[in-house]
The first five atom37 places (N, CA, C, CB, O) and aatype in JSON, in Angstrom:
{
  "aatype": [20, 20, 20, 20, 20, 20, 20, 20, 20, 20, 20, 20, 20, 20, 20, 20, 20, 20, 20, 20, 20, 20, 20, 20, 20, 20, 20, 20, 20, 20, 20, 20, 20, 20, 20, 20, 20, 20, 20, 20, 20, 20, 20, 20, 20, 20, 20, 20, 20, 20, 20, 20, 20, 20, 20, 20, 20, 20, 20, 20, 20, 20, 20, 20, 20, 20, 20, 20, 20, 20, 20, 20, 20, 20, 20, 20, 20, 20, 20, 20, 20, 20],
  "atom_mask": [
    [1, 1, 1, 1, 1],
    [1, 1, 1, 1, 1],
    [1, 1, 1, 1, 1],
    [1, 1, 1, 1, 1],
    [1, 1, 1, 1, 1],
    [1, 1, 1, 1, 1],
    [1, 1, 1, 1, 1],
    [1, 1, 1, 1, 1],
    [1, 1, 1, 1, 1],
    [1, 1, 1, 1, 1],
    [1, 1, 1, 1, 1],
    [1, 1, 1, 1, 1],
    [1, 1, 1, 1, 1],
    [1, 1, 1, 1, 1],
    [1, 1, 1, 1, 1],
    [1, 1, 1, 1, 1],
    [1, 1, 1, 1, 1],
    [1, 1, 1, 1, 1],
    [1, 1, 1, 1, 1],
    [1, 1, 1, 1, 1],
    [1, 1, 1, 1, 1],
    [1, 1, 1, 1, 1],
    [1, 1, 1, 1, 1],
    [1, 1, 1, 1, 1],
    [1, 1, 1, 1, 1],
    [1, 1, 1, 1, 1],
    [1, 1, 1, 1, 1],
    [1, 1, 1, 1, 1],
    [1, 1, 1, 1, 1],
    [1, 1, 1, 1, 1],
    [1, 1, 1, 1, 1],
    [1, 1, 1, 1, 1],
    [1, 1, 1, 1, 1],
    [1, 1, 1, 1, 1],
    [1, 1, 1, 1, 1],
    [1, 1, 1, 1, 1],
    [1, 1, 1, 1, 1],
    [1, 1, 1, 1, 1],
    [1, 1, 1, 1, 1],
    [1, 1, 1, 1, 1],
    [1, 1, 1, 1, 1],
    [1, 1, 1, 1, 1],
    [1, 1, 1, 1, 1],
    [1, 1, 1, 1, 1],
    [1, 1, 1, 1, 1],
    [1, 1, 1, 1, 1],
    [1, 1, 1, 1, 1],
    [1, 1, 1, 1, 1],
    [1, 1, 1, 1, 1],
    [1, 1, 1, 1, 1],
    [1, 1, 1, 1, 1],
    [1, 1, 1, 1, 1],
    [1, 1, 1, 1, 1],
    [1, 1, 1, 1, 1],
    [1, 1, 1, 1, 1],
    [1, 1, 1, 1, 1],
    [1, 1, 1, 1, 1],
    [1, 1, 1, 1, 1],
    [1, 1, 1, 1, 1],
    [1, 1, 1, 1, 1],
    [1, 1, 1, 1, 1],
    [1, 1, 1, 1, 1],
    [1, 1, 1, 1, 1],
    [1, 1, 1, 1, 1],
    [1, 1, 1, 1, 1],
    [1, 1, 1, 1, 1],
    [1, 1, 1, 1, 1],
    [1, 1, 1, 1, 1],
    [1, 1, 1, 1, 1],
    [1, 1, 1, 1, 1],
    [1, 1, 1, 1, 1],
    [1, 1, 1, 1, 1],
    [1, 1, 1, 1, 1],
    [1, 1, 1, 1, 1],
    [1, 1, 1, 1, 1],
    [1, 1, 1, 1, 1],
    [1, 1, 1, 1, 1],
    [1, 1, 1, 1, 1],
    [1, 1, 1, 1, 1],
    [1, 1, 1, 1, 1],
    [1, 1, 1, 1, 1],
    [1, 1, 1, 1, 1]
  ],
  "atom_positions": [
    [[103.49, 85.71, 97.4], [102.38, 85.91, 98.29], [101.19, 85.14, 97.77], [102.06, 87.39, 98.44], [100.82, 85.12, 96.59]],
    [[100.59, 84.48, 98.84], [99.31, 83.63, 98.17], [98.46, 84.0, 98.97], [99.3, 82.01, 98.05], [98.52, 84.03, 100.2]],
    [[97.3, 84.4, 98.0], [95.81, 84.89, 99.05], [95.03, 83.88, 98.77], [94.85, 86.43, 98.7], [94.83, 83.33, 97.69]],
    [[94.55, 83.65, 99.94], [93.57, 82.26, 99.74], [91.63, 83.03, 99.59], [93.84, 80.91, 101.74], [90.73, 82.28, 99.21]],
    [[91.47, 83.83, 99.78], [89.97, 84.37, 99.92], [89.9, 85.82, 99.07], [89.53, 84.64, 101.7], [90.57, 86.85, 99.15]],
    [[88.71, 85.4, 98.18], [89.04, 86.42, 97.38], [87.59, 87.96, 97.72], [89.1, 85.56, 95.59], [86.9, 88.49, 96.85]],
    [[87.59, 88.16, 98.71], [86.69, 88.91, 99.78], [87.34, 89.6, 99.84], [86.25, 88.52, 101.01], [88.52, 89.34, 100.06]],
    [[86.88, 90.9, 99.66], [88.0, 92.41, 99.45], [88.71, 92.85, 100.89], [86.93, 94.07, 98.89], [89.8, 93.43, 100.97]],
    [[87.88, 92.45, 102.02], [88.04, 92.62, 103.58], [89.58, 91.71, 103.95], [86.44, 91.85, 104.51], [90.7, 91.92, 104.42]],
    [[88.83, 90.67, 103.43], [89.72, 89.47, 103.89], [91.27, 89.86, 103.31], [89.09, 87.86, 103.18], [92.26, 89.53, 103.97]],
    [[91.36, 90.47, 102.24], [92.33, 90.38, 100.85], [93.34, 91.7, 101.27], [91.28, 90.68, 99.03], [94.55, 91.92, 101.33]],
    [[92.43, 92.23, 101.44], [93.23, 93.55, 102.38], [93.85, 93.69, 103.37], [92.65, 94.35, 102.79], [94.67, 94.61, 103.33]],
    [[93.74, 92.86, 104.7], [94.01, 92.93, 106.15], [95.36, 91.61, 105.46], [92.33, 92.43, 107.6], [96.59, 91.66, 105.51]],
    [[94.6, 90.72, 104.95], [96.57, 89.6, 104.73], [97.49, 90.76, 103.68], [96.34, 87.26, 103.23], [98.55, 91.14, 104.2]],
    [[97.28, 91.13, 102.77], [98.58, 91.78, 102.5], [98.82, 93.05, 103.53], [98.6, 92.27, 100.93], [99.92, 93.59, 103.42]],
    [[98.13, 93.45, 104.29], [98.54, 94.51, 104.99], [99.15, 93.71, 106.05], [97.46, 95.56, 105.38], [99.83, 94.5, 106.7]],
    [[99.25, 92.58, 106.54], [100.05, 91.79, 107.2], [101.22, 91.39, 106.48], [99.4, 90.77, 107.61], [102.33, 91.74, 106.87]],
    [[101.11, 90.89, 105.73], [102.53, 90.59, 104.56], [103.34, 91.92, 104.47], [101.98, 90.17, 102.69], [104.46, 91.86, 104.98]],
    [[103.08, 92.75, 104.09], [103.73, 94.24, 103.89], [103.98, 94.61, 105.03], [102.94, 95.33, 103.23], [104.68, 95.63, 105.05]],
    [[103.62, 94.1, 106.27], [103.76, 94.96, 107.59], [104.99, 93.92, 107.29], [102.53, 95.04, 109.19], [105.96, 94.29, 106.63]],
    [[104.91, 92.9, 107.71], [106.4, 91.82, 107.75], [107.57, 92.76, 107.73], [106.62, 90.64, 106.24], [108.39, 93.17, 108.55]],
    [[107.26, 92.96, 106.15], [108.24, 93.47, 105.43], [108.93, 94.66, 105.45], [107.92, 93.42, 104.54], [110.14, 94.85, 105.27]],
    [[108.03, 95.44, 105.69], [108.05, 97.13, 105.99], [108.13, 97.49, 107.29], [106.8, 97.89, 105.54], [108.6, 98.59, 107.56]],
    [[107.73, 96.73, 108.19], [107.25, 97.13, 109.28], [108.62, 97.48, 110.65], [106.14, 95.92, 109.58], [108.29, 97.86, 111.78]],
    [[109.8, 97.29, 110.34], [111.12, 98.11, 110.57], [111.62, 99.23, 110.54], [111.78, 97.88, 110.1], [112.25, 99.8, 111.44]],
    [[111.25, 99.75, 109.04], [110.96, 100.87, 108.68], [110.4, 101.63, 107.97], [111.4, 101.09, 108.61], [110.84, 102.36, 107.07]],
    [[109.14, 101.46, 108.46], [107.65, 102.53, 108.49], [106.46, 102.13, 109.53], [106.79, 102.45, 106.85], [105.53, 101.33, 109.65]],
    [[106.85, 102.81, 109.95], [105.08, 103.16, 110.87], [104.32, 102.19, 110.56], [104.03, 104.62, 110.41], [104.26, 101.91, 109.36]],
    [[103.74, 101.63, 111.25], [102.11, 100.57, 111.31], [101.47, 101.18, 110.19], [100.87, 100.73, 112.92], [101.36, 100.69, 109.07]],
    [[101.02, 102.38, 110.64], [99.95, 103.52, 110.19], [100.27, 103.69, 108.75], [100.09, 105.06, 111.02], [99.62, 103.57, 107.71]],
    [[101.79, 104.08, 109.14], [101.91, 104.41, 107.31], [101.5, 103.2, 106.42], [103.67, 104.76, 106.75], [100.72, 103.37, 105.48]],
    [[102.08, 101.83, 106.76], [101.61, 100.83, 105.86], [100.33, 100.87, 105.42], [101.75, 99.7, 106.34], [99.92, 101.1, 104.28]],
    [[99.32, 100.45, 107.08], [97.96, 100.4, 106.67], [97.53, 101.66, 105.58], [97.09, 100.46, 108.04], [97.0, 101.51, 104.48]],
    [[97.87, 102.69, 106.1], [97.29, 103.85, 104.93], [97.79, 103.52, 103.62], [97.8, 105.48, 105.21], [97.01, 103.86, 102.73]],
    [[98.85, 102.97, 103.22], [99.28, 102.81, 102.01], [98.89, 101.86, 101.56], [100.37, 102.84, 101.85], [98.46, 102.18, 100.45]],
    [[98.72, 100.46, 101.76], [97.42, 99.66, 101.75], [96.02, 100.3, 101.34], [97.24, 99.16, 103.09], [95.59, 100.69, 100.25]],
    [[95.52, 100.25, 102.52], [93.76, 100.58, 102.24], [93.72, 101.96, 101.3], [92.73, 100.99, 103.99], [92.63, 102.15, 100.75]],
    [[95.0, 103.16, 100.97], [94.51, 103.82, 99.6], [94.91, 102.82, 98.62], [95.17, 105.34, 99.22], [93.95, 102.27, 98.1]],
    [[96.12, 102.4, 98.19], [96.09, 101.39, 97.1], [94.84, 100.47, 97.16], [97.37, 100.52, 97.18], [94.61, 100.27, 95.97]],
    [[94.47, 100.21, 97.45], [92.62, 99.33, 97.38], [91.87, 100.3, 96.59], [91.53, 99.12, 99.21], [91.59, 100.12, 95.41]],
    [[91.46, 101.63, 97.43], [90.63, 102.15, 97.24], [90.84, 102.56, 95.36], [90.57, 103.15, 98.41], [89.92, 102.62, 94.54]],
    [[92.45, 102.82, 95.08], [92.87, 103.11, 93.77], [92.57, 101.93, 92.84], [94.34, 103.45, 93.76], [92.03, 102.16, 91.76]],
    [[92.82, 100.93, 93.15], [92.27, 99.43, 92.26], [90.65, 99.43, 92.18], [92.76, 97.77, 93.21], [90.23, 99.22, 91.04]],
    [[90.13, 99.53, 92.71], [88.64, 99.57, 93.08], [88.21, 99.63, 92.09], [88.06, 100.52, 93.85], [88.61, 100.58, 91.42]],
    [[86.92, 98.45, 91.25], [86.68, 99.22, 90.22], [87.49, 98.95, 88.96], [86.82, 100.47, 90.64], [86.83, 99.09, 87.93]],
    [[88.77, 98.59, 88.78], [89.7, 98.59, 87.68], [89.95, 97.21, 87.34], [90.97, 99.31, 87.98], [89.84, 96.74, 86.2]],
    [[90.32, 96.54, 88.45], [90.75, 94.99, 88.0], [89.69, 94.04, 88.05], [91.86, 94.37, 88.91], [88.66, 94.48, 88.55]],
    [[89.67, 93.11, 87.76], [88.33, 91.8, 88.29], [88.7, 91.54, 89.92], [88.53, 89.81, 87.23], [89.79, 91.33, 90.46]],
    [[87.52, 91.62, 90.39], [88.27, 91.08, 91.8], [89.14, 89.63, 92.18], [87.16, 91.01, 92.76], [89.54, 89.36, 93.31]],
    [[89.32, 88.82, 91.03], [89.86, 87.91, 91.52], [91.38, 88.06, 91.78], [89.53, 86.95, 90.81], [91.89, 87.28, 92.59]],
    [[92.26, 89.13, 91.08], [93.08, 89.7, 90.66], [93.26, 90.73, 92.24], [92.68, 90.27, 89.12], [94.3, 90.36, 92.79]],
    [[92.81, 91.46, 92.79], [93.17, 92.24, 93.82], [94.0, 91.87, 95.02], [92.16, 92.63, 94.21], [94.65, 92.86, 95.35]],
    [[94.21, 90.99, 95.7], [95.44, 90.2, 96.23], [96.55, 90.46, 95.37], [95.22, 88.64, 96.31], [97.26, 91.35, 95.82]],
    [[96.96, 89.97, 94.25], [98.18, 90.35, 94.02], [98.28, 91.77, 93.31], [98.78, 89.31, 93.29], [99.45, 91.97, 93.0]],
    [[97.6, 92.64, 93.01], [97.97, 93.63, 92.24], [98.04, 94.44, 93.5], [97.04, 94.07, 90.98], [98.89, 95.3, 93.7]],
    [[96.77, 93.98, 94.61], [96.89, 95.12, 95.85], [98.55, 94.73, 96.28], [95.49, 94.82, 97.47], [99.07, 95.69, 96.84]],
    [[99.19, 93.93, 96.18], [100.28, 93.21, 97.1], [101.56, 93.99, 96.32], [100.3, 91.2, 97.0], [102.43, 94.44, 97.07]],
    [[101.7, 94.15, 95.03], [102.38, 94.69, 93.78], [102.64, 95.91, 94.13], [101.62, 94.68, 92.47], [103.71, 96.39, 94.52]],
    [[101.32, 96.55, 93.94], [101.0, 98.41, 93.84], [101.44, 98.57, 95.01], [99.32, 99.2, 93.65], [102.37, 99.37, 94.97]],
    [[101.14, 98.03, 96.52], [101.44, 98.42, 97.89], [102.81, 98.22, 98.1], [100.68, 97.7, 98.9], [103.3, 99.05, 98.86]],
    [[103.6, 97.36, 97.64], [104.54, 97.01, 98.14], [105.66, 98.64, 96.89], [104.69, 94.91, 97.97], [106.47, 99.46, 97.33]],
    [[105.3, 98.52, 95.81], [106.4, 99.41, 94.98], [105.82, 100.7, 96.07], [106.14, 99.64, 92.79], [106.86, 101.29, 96.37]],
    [[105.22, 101.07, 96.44], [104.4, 102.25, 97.06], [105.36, 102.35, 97.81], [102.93, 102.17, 97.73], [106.36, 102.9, 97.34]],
    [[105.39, 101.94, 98.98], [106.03, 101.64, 100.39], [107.44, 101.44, 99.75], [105.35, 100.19, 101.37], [108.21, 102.31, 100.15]],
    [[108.02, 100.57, 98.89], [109.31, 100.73, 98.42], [110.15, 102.61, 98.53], [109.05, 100.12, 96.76], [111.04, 103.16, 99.18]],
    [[109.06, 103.03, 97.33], [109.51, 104.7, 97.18], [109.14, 105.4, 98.4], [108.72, 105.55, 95.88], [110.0, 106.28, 98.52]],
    [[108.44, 105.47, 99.22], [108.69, 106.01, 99.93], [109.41, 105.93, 101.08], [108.04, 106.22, 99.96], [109.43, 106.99, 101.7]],
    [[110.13, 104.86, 101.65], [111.44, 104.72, 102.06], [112.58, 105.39, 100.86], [111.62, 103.08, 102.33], [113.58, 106.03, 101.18]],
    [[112.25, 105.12, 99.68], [113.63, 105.9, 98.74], [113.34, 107.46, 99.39], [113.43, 105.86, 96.47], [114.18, 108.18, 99.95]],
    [[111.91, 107.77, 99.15], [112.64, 109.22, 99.23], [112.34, 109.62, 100.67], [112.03, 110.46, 98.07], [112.27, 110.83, 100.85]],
    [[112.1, 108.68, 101.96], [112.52, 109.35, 103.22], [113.91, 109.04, 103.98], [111.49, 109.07, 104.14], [114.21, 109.37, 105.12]],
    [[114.68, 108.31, 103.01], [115.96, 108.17, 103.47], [117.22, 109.09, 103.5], [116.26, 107.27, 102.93], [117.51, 109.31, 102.33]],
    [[118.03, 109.68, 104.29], [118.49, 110.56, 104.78], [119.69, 110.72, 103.22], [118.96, 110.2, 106.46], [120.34, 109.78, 102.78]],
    [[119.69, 111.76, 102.8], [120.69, 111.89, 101.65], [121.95, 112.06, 102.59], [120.39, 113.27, 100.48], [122.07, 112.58, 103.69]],
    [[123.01, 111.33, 101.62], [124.75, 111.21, 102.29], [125.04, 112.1, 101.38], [125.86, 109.62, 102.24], [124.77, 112.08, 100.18]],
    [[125.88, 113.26, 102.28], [126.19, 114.06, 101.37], [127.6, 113.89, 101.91], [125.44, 115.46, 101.24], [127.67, 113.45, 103.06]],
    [[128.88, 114.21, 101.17], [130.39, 114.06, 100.92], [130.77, 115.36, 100.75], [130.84, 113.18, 99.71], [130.32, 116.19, 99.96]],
    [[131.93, 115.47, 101.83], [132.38, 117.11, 101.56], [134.01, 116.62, 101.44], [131.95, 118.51, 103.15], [134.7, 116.11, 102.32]],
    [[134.35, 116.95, 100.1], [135.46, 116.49, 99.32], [136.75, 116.83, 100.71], [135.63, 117.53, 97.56], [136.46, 117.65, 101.58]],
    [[137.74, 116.28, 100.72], [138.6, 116.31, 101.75], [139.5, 117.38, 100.53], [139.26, 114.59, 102.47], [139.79, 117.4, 99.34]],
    [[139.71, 118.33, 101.97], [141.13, 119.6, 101.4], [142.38, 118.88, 100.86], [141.91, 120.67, 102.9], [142.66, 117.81, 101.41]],
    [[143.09, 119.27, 99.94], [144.19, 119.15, 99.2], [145.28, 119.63, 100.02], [144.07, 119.81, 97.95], [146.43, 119.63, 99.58]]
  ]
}
């Protein structure tokens, strides 16, 4: 992922486009953006801003990773009778 503008506005709305790409099959619009703009709000403050494009892109994307892990339907196996 390459962010060309390092403007927190600007920096935010392209990876929340990049992550929608990606995610956006399965999860909600909504859920992305929210998982986005809190990962921002959690960096805020911590990194240099030149750095927020990819750490926002990093943190958002493992985010959105786990929570597809844990809203995915558990397969459960019921051993076949003998």
């Amino acid at each position: 992922m390459t962010v060309r503008s390092h403007r927190a506005d600007d920096v935010v709305e392209e990876v929340g486009v990049w992550l929608a790409g990606e995610f956006g099959g399965r999860l909600a619009a909504s859920e992305i953006d929210r998982v986005v703009r809190m990962t921002r709000l959690d960096l805020e403050g911590i990194i240099v801003p030149e750095e927020l494009g990819e750490m926002l892109h990093r943190l958002g994307r493992a985010r959105l990773q786990r929570i597809l892990q844990l809203t995915r339907p558990a397969k459960m196996r019921i051993p076949q009778a003998r």
